[in-house]
N, C-alpha and C positions, 0 to 999 in steps of 0.2 A: 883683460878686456875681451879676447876672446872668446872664455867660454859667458860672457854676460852677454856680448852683442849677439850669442848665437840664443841665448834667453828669449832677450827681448826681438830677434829677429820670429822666432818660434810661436810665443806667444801674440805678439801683434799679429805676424798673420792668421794666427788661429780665429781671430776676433775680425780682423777685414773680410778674409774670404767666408766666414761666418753669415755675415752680415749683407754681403754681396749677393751668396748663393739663396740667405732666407727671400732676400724681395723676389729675385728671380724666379724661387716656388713658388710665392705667391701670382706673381706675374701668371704662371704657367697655371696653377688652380683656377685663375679669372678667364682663361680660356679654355681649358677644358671641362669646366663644370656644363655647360649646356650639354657639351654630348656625355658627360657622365652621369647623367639625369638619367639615361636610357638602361645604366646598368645598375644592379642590386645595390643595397647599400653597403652590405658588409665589402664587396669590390668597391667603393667610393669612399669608406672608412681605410681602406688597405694602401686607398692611392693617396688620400690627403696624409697620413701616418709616414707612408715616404717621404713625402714633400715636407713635411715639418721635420724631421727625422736625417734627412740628408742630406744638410750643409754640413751641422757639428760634422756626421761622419766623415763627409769627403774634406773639412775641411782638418779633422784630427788626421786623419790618411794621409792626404798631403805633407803637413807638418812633420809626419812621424815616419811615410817613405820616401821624399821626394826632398825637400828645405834640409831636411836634417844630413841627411850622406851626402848631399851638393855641399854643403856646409863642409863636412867634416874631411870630402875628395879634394876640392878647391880652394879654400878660404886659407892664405897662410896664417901661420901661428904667431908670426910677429905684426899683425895689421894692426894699418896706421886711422884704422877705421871708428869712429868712436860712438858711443852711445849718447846721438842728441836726444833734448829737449822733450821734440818732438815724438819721437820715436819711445823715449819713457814713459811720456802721460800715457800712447796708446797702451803699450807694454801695462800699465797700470789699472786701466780700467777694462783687457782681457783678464786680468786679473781678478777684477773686481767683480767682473762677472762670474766667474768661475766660487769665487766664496760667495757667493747672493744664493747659487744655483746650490750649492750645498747647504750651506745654514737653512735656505728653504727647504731641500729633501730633509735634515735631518730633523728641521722643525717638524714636518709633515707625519713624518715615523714618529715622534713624540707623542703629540696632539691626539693622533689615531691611536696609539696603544692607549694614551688616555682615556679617551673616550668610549675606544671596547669595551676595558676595564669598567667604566663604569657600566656601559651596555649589560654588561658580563652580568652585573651585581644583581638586576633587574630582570632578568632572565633565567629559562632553566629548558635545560639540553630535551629536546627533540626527535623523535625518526620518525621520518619522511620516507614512504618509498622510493626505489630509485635517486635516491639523491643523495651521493659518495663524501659530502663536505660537509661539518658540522653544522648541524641548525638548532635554531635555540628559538625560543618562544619569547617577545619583549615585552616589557611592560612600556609602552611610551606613547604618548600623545600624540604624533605623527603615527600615519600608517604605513609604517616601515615593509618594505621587502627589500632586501639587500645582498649585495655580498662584501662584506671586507676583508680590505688585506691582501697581499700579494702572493708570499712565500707559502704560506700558512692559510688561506681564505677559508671564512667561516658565514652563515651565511642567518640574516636575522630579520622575522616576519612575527610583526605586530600581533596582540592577542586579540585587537579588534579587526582582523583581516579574514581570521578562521569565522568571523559571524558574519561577515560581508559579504564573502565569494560563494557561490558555489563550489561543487569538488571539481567540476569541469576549469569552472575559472581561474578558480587556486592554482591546478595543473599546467595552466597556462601561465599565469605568473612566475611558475616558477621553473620553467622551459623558461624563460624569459632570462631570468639570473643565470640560469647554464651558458645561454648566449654568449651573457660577458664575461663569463669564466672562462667559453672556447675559443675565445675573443684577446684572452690576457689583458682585458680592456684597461685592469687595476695598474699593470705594468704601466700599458702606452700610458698612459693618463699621467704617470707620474715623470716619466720618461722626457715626455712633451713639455714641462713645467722646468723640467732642468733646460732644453734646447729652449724654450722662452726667456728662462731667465739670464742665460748666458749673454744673451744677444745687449743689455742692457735699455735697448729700445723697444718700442711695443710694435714689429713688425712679427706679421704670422698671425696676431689675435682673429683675423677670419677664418685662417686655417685651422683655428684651437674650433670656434664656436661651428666650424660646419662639421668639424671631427666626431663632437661631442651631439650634434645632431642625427649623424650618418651612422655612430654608434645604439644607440637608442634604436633607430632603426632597424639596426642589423641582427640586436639580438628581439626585438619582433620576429623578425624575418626568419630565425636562427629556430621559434619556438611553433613557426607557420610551419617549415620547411621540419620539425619534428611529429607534431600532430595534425599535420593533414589542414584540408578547408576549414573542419570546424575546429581548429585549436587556433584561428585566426580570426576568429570570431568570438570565442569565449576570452581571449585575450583583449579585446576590442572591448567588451563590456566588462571586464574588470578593469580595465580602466578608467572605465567611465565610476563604477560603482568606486573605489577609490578615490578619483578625484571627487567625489563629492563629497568626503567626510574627511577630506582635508585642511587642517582648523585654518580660518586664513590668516597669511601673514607669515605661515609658517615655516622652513624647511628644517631638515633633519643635518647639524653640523656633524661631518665624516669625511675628512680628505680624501683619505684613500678605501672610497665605496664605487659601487655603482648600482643604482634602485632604481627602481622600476619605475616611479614616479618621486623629484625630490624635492617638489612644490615650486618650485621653477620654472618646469618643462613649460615655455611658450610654444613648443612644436606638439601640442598634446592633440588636437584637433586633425593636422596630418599626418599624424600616427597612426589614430584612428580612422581616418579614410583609407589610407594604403595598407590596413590589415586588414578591410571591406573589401580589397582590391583584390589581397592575396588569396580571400576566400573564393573569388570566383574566377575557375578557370580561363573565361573566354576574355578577362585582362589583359594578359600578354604579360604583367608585371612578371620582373624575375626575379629569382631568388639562388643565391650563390649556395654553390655543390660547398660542404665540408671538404675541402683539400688542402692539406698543411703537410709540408716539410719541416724534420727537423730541424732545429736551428744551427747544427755544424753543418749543414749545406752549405748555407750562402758563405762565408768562411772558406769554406774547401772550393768554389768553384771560384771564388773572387780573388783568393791567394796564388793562384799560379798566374793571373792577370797583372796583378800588380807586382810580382817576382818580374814578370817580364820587362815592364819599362823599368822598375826603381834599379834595374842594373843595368841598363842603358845608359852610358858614361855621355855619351852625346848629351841625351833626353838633359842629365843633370848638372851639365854643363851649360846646356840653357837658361834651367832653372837658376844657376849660381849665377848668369847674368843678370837674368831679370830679379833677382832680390838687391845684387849689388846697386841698379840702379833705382831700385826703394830705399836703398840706406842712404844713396847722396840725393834721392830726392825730400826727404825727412832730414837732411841735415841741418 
């Protein structure tokens, strides 16, 4: 009984405080979205990505420094503590979230090599100037610009694109797909889907759809902020020239993509305003400086943080109060 009640004490709160801290983001999104209007989007994409992004974390953190050594410092080995009712169902459906949120990633990984594959079959390899990631030339009825794929990203432009754009606007669409590749947009996106589906309930869907907004935006912004006023402008009418030989009804199925246009885009219109914006300097509009830390930063600066309380015998002494009285209040 021991090590089950330390299970299911593990697991349910992985799934409460989950679920607790997601409204909470949300709550905190619905108030600072007005004054983050004022800043770039790639910074409004950085901050909504934390906020969907950091319950799981803080609440797998908790569970894994805090619940678990309070557990294993205080909890004796003979307790007369038992694993109610209650306390299983939740146990069961953290659970359940946790296989939804993988069968769906693993689905996703399927579906997408599927579909490359066939991409693949229809196409044939490419060089682009300047452009480090495999491109390939498609055959397909949509007017595809894309990148997919995460580990591996390859990147695929319609053969009706090359008679569309000019070489100005082409260059720009495809600053554009850089964006989302300096972006790891492929990553968060999929990232985001597993912290969705975990949750079992549909809290966060306005954090998914402004994300997915403010992304779009930001590698505009990504391809403004590489080519000057007039790469914000020739951007601006390839996307106009694109949306309009787009068959209706249609978009391009690819999980794990990001394109430039995927027949969807309802924000297609303030896109195109705010890249008229970015062309002219006396705007004010901003646009976020390229500055990225490696990813063992945050790691190295947040492990001596949490080294300090999770050995704090008090701190988890607390902690092993307040679960005990979750467990007789679920009894």
């Amino acid at each position: 009984m021991y090590f089950l009640l330390a299970i299911c004490l593990a697991f349910s709160l992985l799934l409460i405080l989950n679920i607790l801290v997601s409204v909470s983001a949300s709550v905190v999104w619905r108030v600072l979205e007005p004054a983050a209007k004022r800043a770039s989007a790639r910074r409004r994409a950085q901050i909504i990505f934390a906020l969907r992004t950091f319950p799981i974390g803080a609440a797998t953190l908790f569970v894994l420094a805090f619940l678990l050594p309070a557990y294993v410092l205080f909890e004796p080995h003979s307790t007369e503590e038992t694993v109610s009712y209650k306390l299983a169902l939740i146990t069961l459906a953290s659970l359940t979230g946790i296989a939804i949120a993988a069968f769906r990633v693993a689905r996703t990984w399927v579906v997408t090599r599927r579909l490359m594959a066939n991409w693949l079959e229809y196409s044939e390899p490419i060089e682009l100037e300047d452009v480090s990631v495999p491109v390939y030339r498609l055959e397909h009825p949509f007017p595809v610009i894309a990148v997919v794929g995460i580990m591996r990203p390859r990147m695929f432009v319609a053969a009706q694109i090359f008679d569309s754009l000019s070489r100005e606007e082409f260059s720009a669409a495809i600053a554009h797909e850089y964006g989302h590749l300096s972006g790891h947009d492929n990553f968060k996106r999929t990232f985001m889907r597993v912290c969705r589906d975990m949750l079992l309930l549909p809290f966060g869907r306005e954090l998914d759809r402004a994300w997915s907004a403010n992304t779009e935006s930001a590698a505009d912004e990504y391809a403004a902020g590489v080519g000057g006023d007039s790469m914000a402008v020739h951007l601006a009418s390839a996307l106009i020239k694109i949306a309009r030989i787009v068959p209706g009804g249609t978009s391009p199925a690819m999980p794990l993509a990001s394109f430039l246009i995927d027949g969807r885009d309802g924000n297609l219109r303030d896109r195109i305003k705010r890249l008229l914006e970015l062309s002219d300097d006396s705007s004010g509009v901003k646009i976020a400086k390229s500055r990225t830390h490696p990813l063992w930063v945050y790691p190295m600066v947040l492990a001596p943080v949490v080294l300090f309380f999770a050995t704090n015998k008090d701190l988890l002494l607390s902690i092993h109060h307040a679960y005990e009285n979750v467990v007789h209040l679920l009894q």
